[in-house]
C-alpha positions in Angstrom: -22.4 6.5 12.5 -21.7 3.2 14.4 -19.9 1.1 12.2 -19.2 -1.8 14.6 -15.9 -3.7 15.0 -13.4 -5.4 12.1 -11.1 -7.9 13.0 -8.1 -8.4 9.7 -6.7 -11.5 9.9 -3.6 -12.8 7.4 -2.7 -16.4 8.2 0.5 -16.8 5.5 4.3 -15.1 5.2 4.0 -12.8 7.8 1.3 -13.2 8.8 -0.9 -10.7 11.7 -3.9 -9.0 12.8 -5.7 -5.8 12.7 -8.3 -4.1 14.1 -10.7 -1.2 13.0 -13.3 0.2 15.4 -15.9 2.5 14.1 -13.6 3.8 11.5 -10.2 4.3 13.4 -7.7 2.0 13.2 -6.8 0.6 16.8 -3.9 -1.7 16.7 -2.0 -3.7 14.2 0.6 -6.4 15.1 2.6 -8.9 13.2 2.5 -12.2 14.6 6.6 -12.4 14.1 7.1 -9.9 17.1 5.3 -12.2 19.5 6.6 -15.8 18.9 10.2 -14.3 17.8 10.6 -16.3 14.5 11.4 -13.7 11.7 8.5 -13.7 9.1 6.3 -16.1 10.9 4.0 -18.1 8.3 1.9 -19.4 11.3 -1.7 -18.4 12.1 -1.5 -15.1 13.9 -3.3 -16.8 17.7 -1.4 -14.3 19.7 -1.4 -11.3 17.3 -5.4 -11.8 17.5 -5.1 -11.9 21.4 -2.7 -8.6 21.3 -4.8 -6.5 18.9 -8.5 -7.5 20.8 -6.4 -6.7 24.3 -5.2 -3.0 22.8 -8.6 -2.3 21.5 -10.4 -3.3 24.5 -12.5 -5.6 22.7 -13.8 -9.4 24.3 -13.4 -12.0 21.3 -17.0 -12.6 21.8 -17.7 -8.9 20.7 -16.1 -8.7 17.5 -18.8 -8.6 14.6 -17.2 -8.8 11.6 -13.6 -10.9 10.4 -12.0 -9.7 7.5 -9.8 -12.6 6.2 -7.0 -12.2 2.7 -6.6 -14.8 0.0 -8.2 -17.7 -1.3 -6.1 -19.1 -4.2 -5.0 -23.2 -4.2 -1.9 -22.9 -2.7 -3.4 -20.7 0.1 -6.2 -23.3 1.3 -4.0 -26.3 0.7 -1.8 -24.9 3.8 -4.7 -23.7 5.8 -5.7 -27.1 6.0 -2.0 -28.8 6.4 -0.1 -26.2 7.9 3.2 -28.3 7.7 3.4 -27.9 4.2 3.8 -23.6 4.8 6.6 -24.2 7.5 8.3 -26.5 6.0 8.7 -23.8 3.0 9.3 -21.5 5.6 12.5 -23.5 6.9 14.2 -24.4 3.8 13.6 -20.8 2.3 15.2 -19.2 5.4 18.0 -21.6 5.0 16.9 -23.2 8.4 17.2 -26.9 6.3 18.4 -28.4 3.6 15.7 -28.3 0.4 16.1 -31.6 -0.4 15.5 -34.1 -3.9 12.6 -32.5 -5.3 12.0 -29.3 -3.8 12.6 -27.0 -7.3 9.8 -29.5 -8.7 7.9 -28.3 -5.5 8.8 -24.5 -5.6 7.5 -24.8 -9.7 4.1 -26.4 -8.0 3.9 -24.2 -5.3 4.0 -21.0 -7.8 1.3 -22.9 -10.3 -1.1 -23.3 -7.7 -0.5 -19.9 -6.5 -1.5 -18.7 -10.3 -4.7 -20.4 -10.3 -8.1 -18.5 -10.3 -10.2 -21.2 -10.4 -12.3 -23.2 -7.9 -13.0 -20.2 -6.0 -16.4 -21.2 -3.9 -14.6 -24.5 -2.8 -11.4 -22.9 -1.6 -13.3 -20.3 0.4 -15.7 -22.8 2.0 -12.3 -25.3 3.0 -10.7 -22.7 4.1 -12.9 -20.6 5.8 -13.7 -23.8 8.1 -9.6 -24.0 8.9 -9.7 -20.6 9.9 -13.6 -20.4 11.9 -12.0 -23.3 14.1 -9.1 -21.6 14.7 -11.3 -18.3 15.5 -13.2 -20.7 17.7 -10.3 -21.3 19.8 -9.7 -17.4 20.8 -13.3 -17.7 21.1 -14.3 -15.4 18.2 -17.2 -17.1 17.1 -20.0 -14.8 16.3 -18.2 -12.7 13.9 -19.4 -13.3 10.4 -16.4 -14.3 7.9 -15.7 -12.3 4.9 -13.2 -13.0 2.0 -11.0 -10.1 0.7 -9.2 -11.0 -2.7 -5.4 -10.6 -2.7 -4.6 -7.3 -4.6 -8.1 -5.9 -3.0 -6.7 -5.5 0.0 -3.2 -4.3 -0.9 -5.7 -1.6 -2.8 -7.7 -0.9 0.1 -4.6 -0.3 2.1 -3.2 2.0 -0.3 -6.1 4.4 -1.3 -7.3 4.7 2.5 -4.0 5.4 4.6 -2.9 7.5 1.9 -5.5 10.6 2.7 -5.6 11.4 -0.7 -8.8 13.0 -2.4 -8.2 11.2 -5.3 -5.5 8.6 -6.7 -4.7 5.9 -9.4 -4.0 3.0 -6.6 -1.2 0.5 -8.0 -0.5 -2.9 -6.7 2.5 -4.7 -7.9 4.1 -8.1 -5.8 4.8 -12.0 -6.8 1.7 -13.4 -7.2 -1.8 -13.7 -5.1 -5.0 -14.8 -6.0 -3.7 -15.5 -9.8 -3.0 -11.8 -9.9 0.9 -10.1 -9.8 -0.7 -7.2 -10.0 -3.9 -4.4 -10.4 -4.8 -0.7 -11.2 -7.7 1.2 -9.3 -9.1 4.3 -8.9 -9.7 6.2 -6.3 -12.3 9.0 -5.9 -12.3 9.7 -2.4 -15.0 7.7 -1.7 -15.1 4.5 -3.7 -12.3 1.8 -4.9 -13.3 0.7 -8.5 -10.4 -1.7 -10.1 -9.7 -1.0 -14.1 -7.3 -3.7 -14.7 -5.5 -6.8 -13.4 -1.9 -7.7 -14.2 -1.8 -11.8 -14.4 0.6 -13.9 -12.5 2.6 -14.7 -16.2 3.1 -11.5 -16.3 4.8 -10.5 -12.2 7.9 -8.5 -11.7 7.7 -9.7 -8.2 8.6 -13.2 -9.3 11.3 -12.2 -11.6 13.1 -10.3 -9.0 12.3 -12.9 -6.6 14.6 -15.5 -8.9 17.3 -12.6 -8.8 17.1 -12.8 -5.2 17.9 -16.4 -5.1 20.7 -16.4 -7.7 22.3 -14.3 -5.6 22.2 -17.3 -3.2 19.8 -14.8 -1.0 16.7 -15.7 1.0 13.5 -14.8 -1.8 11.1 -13.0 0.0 13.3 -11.6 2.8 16.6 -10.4 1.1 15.5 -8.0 -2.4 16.6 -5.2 -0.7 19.9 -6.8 -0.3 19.6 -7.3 -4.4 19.1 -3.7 -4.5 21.6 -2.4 -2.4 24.0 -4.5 -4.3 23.0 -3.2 -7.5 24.4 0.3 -5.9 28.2 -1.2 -6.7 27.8 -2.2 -10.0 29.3 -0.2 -13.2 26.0 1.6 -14.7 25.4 0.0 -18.6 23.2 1.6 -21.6 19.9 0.5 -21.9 20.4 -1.0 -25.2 23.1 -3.1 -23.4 20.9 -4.4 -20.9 19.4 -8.1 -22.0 16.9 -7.5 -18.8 15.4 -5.0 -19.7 13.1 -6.1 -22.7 12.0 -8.8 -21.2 8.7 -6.7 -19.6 7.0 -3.6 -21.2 4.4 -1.7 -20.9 1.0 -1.9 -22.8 -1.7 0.4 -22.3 -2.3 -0.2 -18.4 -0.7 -3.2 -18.0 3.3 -4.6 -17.9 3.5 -7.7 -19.7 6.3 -10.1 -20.1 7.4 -10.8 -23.2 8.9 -14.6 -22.6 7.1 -17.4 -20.8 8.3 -17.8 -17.1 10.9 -20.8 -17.6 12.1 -18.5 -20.6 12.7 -15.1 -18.4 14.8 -17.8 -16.5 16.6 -18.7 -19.0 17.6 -15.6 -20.0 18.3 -14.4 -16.7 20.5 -17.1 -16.2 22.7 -16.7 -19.5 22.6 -13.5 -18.1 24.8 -14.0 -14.6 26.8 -16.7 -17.0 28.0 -13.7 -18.8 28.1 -11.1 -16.2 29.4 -10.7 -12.3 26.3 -10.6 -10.0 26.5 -6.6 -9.1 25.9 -6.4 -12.6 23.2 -8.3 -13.5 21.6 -6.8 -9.9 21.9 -3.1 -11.7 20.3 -4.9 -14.7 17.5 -6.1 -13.0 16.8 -2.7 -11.0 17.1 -0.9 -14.0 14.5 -3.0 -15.3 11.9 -2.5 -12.6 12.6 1.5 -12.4 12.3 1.9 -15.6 8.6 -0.2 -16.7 7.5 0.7 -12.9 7.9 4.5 -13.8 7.1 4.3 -17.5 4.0 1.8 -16.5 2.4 4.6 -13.1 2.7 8.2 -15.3 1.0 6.2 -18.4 -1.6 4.6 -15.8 -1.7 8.5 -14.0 -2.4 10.0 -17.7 -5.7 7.4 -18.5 -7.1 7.8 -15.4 -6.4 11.7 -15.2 -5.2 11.7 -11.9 -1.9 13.3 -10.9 -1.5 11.5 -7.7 -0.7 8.0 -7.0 -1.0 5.3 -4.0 1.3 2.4 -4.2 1.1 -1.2 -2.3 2.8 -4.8 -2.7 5.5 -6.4 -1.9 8.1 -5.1 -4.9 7.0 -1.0 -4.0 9.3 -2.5 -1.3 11.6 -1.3 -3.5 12.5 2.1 -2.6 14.3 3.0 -5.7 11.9 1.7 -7.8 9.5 3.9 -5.5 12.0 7.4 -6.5 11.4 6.7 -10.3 7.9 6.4 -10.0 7.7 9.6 -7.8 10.0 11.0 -11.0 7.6 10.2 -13.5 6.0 12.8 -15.7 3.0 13.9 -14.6 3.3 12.4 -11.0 2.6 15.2 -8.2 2.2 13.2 -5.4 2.9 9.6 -4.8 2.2 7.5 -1.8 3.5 4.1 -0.3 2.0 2.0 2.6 4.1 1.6 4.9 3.6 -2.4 5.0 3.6 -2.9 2.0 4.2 -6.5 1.8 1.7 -9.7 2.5 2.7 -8.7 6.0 0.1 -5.4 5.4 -2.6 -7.7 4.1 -4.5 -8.1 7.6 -4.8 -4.3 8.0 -5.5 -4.0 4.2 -8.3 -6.7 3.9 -9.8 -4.7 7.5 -10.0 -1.8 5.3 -11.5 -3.1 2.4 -13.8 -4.5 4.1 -15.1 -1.0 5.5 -15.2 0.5 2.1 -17.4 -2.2 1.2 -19.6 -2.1 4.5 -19.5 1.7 4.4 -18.6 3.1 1.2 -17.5 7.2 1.6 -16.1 6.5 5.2 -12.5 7.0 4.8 -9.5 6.2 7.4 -6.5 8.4 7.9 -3.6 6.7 9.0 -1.7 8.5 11.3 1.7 7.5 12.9 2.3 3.8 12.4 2.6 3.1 16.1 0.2 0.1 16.6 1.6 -1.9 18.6 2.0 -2.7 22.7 3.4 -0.7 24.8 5.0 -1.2 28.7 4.9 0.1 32.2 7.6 1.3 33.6 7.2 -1.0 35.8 7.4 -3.9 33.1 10.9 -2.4 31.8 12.5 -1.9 35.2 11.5 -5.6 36.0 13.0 -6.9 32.7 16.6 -4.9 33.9 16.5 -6.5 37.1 15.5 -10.3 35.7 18.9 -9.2 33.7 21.5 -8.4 36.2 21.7 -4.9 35.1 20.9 -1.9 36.7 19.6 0.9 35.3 19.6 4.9 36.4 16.4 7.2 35.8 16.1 10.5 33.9 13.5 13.2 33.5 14.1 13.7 30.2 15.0 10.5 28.2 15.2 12.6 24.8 18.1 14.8 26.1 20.2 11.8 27.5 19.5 10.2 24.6 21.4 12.4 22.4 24.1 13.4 25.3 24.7 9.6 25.2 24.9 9.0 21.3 27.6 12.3 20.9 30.0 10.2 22.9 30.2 8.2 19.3 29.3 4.7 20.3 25.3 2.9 19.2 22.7 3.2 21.9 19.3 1.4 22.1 15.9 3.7 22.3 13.0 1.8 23.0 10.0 3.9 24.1 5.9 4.0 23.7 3.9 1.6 21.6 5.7 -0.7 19.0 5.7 0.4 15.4 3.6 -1.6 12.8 5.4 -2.5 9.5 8.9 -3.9 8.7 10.9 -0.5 9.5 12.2 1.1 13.0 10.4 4.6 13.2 11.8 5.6 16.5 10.3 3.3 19.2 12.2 0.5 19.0 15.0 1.7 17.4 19.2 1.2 17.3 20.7 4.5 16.7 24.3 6.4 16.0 26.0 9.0 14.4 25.7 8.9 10.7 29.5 9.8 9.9 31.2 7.1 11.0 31.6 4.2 8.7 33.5 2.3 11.4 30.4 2.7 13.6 28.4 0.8 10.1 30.6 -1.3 9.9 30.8 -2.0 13.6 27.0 -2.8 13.4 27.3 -5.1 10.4 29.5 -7.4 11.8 28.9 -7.5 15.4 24.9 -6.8 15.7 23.6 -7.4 12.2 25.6 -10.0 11.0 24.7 -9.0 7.3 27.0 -8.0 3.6 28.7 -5.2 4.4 27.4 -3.2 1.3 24.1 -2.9 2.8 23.5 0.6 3.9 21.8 1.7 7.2 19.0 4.6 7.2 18.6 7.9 8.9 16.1 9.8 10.7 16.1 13.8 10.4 13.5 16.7 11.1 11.4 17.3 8.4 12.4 20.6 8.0 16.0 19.7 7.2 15.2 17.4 4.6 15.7 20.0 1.7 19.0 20.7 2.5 20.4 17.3 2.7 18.1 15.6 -0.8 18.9 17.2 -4.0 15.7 15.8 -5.3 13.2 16.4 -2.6 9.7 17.3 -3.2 8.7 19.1 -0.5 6.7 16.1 0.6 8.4 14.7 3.7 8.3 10.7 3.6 7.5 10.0 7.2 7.7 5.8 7.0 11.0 5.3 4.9 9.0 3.7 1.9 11.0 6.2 -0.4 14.9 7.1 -1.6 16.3 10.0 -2.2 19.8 11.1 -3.7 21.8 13.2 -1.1 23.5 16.3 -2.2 27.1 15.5 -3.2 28.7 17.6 -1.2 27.4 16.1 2.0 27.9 12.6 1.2 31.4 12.2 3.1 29.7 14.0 6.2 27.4 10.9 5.8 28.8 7.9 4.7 27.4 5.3 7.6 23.7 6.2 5.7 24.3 5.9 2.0 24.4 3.3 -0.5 27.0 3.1 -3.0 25.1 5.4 -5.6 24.7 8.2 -3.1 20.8 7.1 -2.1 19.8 6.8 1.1 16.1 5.7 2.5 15.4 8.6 5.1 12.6 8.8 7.6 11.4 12.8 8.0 10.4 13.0 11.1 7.1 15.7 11.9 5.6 16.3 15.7 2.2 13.8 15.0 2.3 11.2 17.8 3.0 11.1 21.3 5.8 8.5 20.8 7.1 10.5 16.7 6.6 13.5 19.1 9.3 12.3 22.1 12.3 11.0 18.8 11.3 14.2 17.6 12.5 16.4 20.8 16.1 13.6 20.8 16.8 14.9 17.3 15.8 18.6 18.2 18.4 17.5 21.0 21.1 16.5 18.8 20.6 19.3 16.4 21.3 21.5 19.2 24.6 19.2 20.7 25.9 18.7 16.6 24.2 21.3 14.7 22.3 18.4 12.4 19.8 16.0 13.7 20.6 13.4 11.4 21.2 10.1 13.1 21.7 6.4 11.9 18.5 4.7 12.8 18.1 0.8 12.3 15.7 -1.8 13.6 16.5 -2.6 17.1 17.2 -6.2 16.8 20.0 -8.7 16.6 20.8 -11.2 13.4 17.7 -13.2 12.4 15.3 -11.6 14.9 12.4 -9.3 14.2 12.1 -6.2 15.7 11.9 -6.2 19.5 8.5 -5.9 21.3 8.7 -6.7 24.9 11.4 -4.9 27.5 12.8 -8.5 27.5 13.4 -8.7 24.3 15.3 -4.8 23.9 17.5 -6.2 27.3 18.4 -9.2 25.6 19.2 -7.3 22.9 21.3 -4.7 24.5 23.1 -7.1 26.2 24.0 -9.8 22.9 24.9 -6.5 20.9 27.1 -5.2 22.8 25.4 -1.3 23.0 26.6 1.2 24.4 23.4 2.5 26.6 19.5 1.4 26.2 17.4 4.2 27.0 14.1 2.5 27.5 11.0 4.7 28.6 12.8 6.6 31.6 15.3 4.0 32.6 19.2 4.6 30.8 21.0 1.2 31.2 24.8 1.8 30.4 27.2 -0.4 29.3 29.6 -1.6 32.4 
């Protein structure tokens, strides 16, 4: 069956394009890797171009656009852009916020909760958008509106390859929703509840975020990580943690906003901010968990597929794996608005084609280089570089020296996590080689942990509560066993949780990281390795071989090992 060309477009924090041909999905890229700003708000013009250019598609040939959102606060800033970017700014602490901007923030999130006027904001906003389409010269596509949590479904229940699920969305707020439950039959989508915006977790731990005088939207998992520290309290002493509870399908809170903010800020006056950080992830592991096996048990299904921007949170993610009656449990990989282009793609399918399913594979969407381009960006550089026959092997010879490499290789990887393309890597044993990292590269709190990659079939021996499931996409944490935490401490938070990727052989480009950590299992014994995003302080990932040189060369690396070419440190 010919089921023509979709085009997923999502035009707001981080924002990007998709594209799904007959079924499969082609490319997906974030507009953030392209113009080099961090989170871009912008409309996605070159992520469009990218995607269209990897498929092999003309703009003129793409028949259907598959576009997220259509709340207030979304339209107002299709049709005055300045107003998104200048949020963008102020909440990345690029200026100052000004008189009135809480007053403004307490608008921005009103408008975001409305559900009305629905027919008007799609018509203003579909004409923003259809000009801009205009301009790539997409213009015989027809236009079709996916609703917020639809697509965060759609993403969920279709990349998971699961038979059957309950699909759970959870984030701030979109479309007047924080939140829905679905279920999934294989075949069809069919929504059983919606969480309101009154109601989000996403928002709460969004004002956690910023009392921590952290970036919200950008910096939870920092909230998380320093929750690790904190002194563990008894749920009985916690005064965040009845504030939300579960009833029947939904979590409901049980204060008006401005009074969860209130309490949250008595909160911080009473206790240091590690504290009220444990507090606060207490509180969404315990109603996330409590809320998916009671969701599971109605809709008799023992699996679940998970999407939004707070299953970001990958400890929140472990309890809900935990939960009673859970056998399987499934995150998108993009989980975050920044997934809502390849999400609203997909939904739009199902509803085109209902029963035809897409199986994502490896996440690697993106553009790749010649070795031509890379060699070129070396030379533009000053550098020179040597070639090798097997970049995999020097690879690993080059990280048992002790010092953090660059590894850049095939097509880039879609969502907000190095998988082994464009990746910084180093041996996981070394806190000075963390620390190293956090100071000189990433420029970020020094509790923060970095991840690791291993072979799926080592996974058992290093997680005590591993399922026999390996989590490919690091959407998931797991405890490692006690007495291998000191044989690991540059990977590990302060509980003893790390966020591993378990790497199988599905993927020309999973298949080459694969063979460096066959490589350094056979150098160390272990192929566990340190494996961040290869990137320096308040850049996305890298994309371009100009972007890994510059990188290598501003972080100080000790080799980049891009496609064939090994560029060493002088």
């Amino acid at each position: 069956m010919s089921m023509g060309t979709i085009l997923g477009v999502w035009d707001g924090h981080d924002s990007g394009a998709a594209l799904v041909c007959d079924g499969r999905i082609v490319a997906a890229v974030n507009e953030e890797r392209l113009t080099r700003r961090k989170l871009e708000v912008n409309f996605p013009a070159r992520s469009i171009v990218e995607v269209l250019e990897l498929g092999g598609v003309r703009a003129g040939e793409v028949e259907h656009v598959a576009l997220s959102t259509y709340d207030l606060a979304k339209t107002l800033t299709r049709l005055v852009p300045s107003l998104k970017e200048r949020y963008y700014r102020v909440r990345r602490r690029k200026e100052l916020p000004g008189r009135w901007w809480e007053g403004k923030r307490r608008l921005k999130y009103w408008l975001t909760e409305q559900r009305g006027w629905t027919g008007l904001n799609q018509r203003l906003g579909g004409w923003s958008v259809r000009r801009r389409l205009a301009e790539l010269g997409v213009v015989k596509a027809v236009l079709h509106w996916i609703e917020h949590h639809e697509a965060h479904a759609a993403a969920a229940a279709l990349a998971s390859g699961l038979e059957a699920a309950a699909v759970l969305t959870l984030d701030g707020v979109g479309d007047g929703l924080s939140g829905s439950v679905s279920d999934w039959d294989g075949r069809t989508l069919r929504r059983v509840v919606e969480l309101p915006a009154a109601d989000s977790l996403g928002i709460f731990f969004e004002q956690l975020t910023f009392r921590l005088n952290m970036r919200e939207l950008e910096d939870e998992g920092k909230a998380m990580a320093l929750a690790c520290l904190a002194r563990p309290v008894e749920d009985a002493q916690n005064p965040l943690l009845g504030l939300f509870y579960v009833d029947g399908l939904r979590i409901r809170a049980r204060l008006s906003r401005s009074g969860l903010f209130r309490v949250l800020d008595e909160t911080f006056w009473r206790y240091p901010s590690e504290q009220v950080a444990w507090m606060a992830q207490r509180l969404l592991e315990v109603r996330m968990a409590e809320w998916a096996e009671r969701v599971a048990k109605e809709l008799g299904r023992e699996a679940v597929a998970l999407s939004g921007g707070v299953f970001a949170n990958v400890k929140a993610n472990r309890a809900v794996r935990l939960a009673g009656g859970i056998r399987r449990c499934f995150v998108f990989p993009h989980m975050g608005d920044g997934g809502l282009a390849l999400g609203a793609a997909l939904a739009l399918q199902l509803r085109l084609w209902p029963g035809m399913g897409v199986r994502l594979g490896g996440l690697y969407l993106g553009p790749s280089y010649t070795e031509g381009q890379m060699r070129a960006a070396v030379e533009a550089a000053g550098l020179r570089a040597s070639a090798t026959d097997d970049p995999a092997r020097r690879a690993a010879e080059l990280l048992c020296r002790g010092e953090p490499i660059g590894w850049f290789q095939g097509r880039m990887e879609y969502g907000p996590r190095a998988l082994g393309a464009r990746s910084i890597l180093a041996l996981p044993d070394n806190p000075a080689v963390r620390d190293l990292l956090n100071l000189r590269l990433k420029k970020r709190v020094w509790y923060q942990p970095y991840c690791p990659s291993l072979l799926a079939e080592e996974a058992d021996s290093y997680f005590e509560d591993y399922d026999g499931v390996p989590n490919r996409d690091m959407t998931m944490a797991y405890m490692v066993r006690k007495p291998l935490r000191s044989k690991v401490q540059a990977v590990i938070a302060g509980d003893g949780s790390c966020r591993p990727q378990m790497v199988l052989d599905a993927g020309s480009e999973e298949g080459l990281y694969r063979r460096l950590l066959e490589e350094l299992r056979r150098l160390r014994g272990t192929s566990l390795v340190l494996n961040t995003s290869f990137n320096i302080h308040g850049e996305p990932l890298v994309c371009s071989p100009e972007d890994a040189v510059r990188g290598f060369k501003e972080a100080g690396l000790a080799a980049l090992v891009m496609g064939n070419l090994v560029v060493e440190r002088e």
